[in-house]
C-alpha positions as CSV (number, residue, x, y, z in Angstrom):
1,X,120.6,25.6,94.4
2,X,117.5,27.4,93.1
3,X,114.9,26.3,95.0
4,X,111.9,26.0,91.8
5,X,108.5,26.5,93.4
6,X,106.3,24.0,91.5
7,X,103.0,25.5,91.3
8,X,100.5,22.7,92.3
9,X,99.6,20.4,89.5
10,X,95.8,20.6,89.0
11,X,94.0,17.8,90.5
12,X,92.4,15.7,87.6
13,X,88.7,16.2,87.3
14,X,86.3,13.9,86.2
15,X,83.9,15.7,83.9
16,X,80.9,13.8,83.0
17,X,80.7,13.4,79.0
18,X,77.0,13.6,78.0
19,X,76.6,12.2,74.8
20,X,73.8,12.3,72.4
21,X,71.5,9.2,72.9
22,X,72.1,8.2,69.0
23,X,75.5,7.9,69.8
24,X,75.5,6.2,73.0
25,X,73.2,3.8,71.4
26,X,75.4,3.2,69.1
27,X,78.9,2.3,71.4
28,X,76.6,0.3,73.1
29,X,75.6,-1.6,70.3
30,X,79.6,-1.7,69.3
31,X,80.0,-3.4,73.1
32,X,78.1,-5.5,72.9
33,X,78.7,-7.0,69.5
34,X,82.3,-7.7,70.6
35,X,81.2,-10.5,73.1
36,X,77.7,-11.4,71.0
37,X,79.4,-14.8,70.5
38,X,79.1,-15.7,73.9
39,X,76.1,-13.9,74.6
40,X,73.2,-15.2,76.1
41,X,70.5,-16.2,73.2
42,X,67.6,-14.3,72.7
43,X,64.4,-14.5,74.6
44,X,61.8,-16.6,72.9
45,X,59.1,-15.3,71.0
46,X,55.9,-14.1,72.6
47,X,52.8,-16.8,71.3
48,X,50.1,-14.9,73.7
49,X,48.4,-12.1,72.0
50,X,48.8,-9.1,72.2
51,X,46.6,-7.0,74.2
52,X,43.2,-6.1,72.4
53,X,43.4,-2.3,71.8
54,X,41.3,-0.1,74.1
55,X,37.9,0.9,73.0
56,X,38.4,4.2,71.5
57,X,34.5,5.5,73.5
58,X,32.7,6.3,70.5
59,X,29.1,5.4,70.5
60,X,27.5,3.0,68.7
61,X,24.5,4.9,66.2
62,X,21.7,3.5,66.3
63,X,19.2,3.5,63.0
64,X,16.9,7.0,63.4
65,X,13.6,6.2,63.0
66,X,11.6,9.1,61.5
67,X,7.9,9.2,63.5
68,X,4.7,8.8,61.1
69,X,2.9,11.3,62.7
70,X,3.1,15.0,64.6
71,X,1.1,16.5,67.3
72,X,1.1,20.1,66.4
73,X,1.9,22.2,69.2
74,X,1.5,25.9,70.1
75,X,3.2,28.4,67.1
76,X,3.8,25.4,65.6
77,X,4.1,25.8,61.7
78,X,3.7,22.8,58.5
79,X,7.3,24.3,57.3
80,X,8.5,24.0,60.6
81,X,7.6,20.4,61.2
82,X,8.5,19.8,57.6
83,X,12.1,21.0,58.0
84,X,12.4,19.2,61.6
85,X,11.8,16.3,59.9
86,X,13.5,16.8,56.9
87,X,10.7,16.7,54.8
88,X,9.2,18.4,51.8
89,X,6.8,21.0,52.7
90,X,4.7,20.4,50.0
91,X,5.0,16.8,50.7
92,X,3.6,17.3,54.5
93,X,1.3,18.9,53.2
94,X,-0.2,17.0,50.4
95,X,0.0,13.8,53.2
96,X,-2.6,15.9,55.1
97,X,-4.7,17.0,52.2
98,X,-3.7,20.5,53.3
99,X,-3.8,23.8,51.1
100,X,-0.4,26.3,51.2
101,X,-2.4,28.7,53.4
102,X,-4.5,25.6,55.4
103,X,-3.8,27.0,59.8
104,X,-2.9,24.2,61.6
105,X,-3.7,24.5,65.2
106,X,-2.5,22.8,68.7
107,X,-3.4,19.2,69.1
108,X,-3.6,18.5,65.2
109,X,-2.4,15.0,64.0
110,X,-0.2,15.4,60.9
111,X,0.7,12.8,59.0
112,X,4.3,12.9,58.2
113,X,4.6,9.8,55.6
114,X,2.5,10.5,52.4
115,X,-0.4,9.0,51.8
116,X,-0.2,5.5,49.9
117,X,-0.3,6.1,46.3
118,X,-3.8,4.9,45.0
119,X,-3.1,1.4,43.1
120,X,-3.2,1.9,39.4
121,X,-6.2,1.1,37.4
122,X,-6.2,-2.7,36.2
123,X,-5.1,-2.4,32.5
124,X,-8.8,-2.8,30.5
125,X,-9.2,-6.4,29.2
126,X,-8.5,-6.3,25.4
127,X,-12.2,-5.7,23.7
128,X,-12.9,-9.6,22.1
129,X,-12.2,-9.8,18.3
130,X,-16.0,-10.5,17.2
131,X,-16.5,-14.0,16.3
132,X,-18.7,-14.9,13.3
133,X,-19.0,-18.6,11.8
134,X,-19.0,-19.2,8.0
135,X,-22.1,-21.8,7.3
136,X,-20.3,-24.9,5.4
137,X,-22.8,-27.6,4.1
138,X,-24.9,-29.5,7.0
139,X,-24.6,-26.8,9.1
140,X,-28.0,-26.0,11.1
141,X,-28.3,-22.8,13.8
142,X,-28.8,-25.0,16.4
143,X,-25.7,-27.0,15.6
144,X,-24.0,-23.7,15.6
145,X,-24.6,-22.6,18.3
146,X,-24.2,-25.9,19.9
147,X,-20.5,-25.5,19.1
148,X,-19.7,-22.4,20.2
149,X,-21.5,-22.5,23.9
150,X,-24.6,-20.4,23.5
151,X,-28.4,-20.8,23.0
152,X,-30.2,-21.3,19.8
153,X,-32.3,-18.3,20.4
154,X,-28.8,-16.1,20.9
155,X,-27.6,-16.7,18.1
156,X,-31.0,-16.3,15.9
157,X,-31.4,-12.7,17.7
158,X,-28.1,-12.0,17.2
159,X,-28.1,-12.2,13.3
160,X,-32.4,-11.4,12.7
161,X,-32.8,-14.8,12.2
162,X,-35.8,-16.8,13.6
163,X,-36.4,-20.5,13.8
164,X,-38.0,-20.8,10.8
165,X,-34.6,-19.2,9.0
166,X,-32.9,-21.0,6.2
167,X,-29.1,-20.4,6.0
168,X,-26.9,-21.2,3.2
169,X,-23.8,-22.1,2.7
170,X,-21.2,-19.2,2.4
171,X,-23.7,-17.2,5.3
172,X,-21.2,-15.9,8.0
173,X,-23.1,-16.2,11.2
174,X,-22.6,-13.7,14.1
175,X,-21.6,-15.5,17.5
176,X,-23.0,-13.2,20.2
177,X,-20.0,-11.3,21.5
178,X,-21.0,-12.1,25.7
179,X,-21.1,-15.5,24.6
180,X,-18.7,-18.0,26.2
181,X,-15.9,-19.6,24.5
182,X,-16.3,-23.1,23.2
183,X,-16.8,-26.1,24.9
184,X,-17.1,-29.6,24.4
185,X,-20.1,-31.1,24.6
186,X,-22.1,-34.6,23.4
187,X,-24.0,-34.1,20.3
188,X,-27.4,-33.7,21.6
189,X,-29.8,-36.1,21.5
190,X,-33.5,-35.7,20.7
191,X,-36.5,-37.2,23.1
192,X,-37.4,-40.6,22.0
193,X,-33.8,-41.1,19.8
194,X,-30.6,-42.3,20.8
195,X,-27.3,-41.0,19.8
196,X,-27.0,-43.0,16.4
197,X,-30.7,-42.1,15.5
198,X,-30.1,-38.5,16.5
199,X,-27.3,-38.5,14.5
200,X,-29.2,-39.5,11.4
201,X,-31.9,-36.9,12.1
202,X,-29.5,-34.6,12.0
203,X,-28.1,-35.5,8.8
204,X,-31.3,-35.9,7.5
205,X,-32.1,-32.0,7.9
206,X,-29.1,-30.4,7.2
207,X,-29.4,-32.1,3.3
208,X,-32.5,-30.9,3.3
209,X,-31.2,-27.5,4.5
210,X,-28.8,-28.0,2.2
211,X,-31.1,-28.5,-0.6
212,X,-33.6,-25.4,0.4
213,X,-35.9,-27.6,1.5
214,X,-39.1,-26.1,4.0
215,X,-39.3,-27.4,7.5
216,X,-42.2,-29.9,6.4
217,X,-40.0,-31.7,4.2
218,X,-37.7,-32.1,6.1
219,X,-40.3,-33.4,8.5
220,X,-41.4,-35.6,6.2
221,X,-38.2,-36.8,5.7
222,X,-37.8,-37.6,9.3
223,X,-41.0,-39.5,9.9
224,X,-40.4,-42.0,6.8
225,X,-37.1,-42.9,8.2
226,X,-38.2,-43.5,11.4
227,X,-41.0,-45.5,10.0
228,X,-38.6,-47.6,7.4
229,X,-35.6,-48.3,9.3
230,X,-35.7,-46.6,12.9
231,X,-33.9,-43.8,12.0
232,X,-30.9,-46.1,11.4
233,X,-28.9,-47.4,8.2
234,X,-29.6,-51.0,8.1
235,X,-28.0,-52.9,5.8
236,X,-30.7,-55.2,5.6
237,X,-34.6,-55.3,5.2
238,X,-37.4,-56.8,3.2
239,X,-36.2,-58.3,0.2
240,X,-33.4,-56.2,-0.8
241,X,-34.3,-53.4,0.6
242,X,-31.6,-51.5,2.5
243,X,-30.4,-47.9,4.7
244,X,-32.2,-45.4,6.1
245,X,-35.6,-45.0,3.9
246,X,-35.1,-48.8,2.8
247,X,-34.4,-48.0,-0.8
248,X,-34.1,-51.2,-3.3
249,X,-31.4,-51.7,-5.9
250,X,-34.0,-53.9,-7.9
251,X,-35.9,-50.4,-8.4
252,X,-33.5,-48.3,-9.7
253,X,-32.4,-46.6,-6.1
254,X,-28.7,-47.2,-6.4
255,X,-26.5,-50.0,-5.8
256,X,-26.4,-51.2,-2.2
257,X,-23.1,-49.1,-1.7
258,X,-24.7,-46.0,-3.0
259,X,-28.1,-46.8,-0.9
260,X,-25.9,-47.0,2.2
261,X,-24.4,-43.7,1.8
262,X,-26.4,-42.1,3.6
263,X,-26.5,-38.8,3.0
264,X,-26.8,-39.9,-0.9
265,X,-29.9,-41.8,-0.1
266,X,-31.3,-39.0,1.7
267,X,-30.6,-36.5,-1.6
268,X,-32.5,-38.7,-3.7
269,X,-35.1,-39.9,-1.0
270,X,-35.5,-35.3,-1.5
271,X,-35.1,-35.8,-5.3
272,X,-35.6,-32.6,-7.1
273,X,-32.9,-30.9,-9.8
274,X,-30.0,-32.0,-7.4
275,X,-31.3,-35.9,-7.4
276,X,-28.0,-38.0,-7.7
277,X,-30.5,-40.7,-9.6
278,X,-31.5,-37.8,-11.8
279,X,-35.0,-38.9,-13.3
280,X,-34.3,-42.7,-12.3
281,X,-36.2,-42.4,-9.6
282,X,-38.8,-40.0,-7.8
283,X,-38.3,-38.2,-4.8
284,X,-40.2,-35.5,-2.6
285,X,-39.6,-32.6,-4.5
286,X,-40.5,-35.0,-7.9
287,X,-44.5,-34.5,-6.7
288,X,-46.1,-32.4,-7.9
289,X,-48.1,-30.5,-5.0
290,X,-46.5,-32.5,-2.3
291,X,-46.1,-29.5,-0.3
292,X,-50.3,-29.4,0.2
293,X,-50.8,-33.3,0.5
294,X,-51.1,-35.1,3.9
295,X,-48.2,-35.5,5.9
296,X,-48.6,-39.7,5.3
297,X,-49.9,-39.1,1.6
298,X,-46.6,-36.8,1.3
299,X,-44.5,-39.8,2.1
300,X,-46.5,-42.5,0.4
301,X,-46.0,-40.9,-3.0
302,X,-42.0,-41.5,-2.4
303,X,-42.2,-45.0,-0.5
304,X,-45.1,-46.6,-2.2
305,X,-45.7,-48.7,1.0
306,X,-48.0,-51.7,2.1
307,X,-48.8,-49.8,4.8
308,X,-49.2,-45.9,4.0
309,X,-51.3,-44.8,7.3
310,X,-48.0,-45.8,9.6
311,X,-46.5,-42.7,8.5
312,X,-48.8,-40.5,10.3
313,X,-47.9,-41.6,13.6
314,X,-44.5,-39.7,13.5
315,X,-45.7,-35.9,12.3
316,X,-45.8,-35.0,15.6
317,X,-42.7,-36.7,17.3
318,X,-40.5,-35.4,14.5
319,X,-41.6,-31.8,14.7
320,X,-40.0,-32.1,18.2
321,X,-36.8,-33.6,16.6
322,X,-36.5,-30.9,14.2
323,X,-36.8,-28.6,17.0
324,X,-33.9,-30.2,18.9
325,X,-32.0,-30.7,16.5
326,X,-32.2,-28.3,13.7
């Protein structure tokens, strides 16, 4: 027999397969599903936190503050510092009141902040509209300017006027324009009177005013009142007599209503063109030459009193009242 020589089988190697990791991943994912029913469950959920991330090193900025001022120092230039600073030249140097060719020099304090920008003017107070009174009937200077805060003599220099000035009504009246507004007072009372008898006095002189009348009628006026009645309006007196100059009904003055109006019974105790009895009765401006007569005759020839020399005694008090008060 034919001996075969068998030529060594070859020994079986083991070569190490080196897969690709996707692929190893994936038989051991295939593994390990086979048995993931009796696997062992999964680990529990982390509850800590997770580490806070590392700081990353970068520095906190801080807020620049730009300096105020510069210490100029040797070569130093104002467009230099200006553009180290980040500044306006122009603006450096209007801070430091500086001209474009101005040599600054070692040691020099600029100002590197402008200058604060001078407040602007306070806007002018509006000019006052000028203020000027239209005279109504009654009105008197004083009385005017009474009501509007200022002194008699203001407003009499004011409009050329002096105290022995008649105004009208329909006059416009010039109220001084440095004159304080309005304020308001008490009526003023005049010395000797009280506020009801000042009151009356002043009544009595603006009708006469009124009526054109010269400051001695008018003081006239005043004395027989305050010799008949007080300066008040009584509503009673001897026999019928009644108001302010004690006028009668029984003589043809007016009925005791009208006598007790009193600034009717102080037109017709004036009389004249605009007497509200007419020719009735006679009244100041009825004498003739009354204007030359005694102050007590004056009043006499109107009152026909039992005692005519009484009205003498109140010339002199009521020149102060028309004074005060007119």
């Amino acid at each position: 027999m034919r001996r075969l020589t068998l030529s060594p089988l070859p020994s079986r190697r083991r070569t190490a397969v080196i897969w690709p990791a996707a692929v190893a991943g994936t038989i051991a994912l295939t593994l390990t599903a086979e048995h993931a029913a009796h696997a062992a469950p999964p680990e529990p959920a982390l509850t800590s936190l997770p580490p806070a991330p590392r700081s990353l090193g970068m520095p906190v900025l801080a807020a620049v503050t730009v300096p105020t001022t510069y210490t100029v120092k040797a070569g130093d230039t104002v467009w230099g510092i200006a553009r180290a600073h980040g500044l306006d030249t122009a603006a450096v140097l209007a801070a430091n009141g500086l001209a474009s060719d101005a040599v600054i020099r070692p040691g020099h304090v600029l100002a590197l902040t402008p200058a604060a920008a001078p407040a602007p003017p306070a806007p002018a107070a509006p000019e006052a509209a000028p203020r000027t009174h239209e005279v109504r009937p009654g009105d008197t200077v004083s009385a005017i300017a009474r009501a509007n805060g200022v002194s008699l003599d203001a407003v009499l220099s004011a409009n050329g006027l002096t105290r022995a000035s008649i105004i009208y009504p329909g006059d416009v009246l010039r109220i001084p324009a440095d004159s304080p507004a309005p304020a308001a007072v008490a009526p003023a009372t005049a010395p000797g009177l009280d506020a009801e008898q000042s009151d009356n006095a002043r009544l009595i002189i603006r009708v006469g005013r009124e009526l054109g009348v010269s400051d001695r009628g008018i003081l006239i006026a005043l004395g027989t009142a305050m010799q008949e009645s007080w300066l008040r309006n009584l509503d009673w007196g001897d026999r019928d007599s009644l108001g302010l100059f004690q006028q009668r009904p029984s003589t043809g003055w007016g009925t005791p209503e009208q006598i007790l109006d009193r600034e009717r019974s102080t037109r017709v105790f004036y009389g004249g063109a605009a007497d509200p009895n007419g020719t009735a009765t006679r009244g100041l401006l009825d004498i003739p030459g009354w204007d030359q007569l005694p102050y007590a005759d004056a009043a006499q020839a109107v009152q026909i009193s039992a005692y005519p020399d009484r009205y003498a005694q109140w010339e002199q008090p009521a020149t102060t009242w028309l004074a005060v008060l007119g």
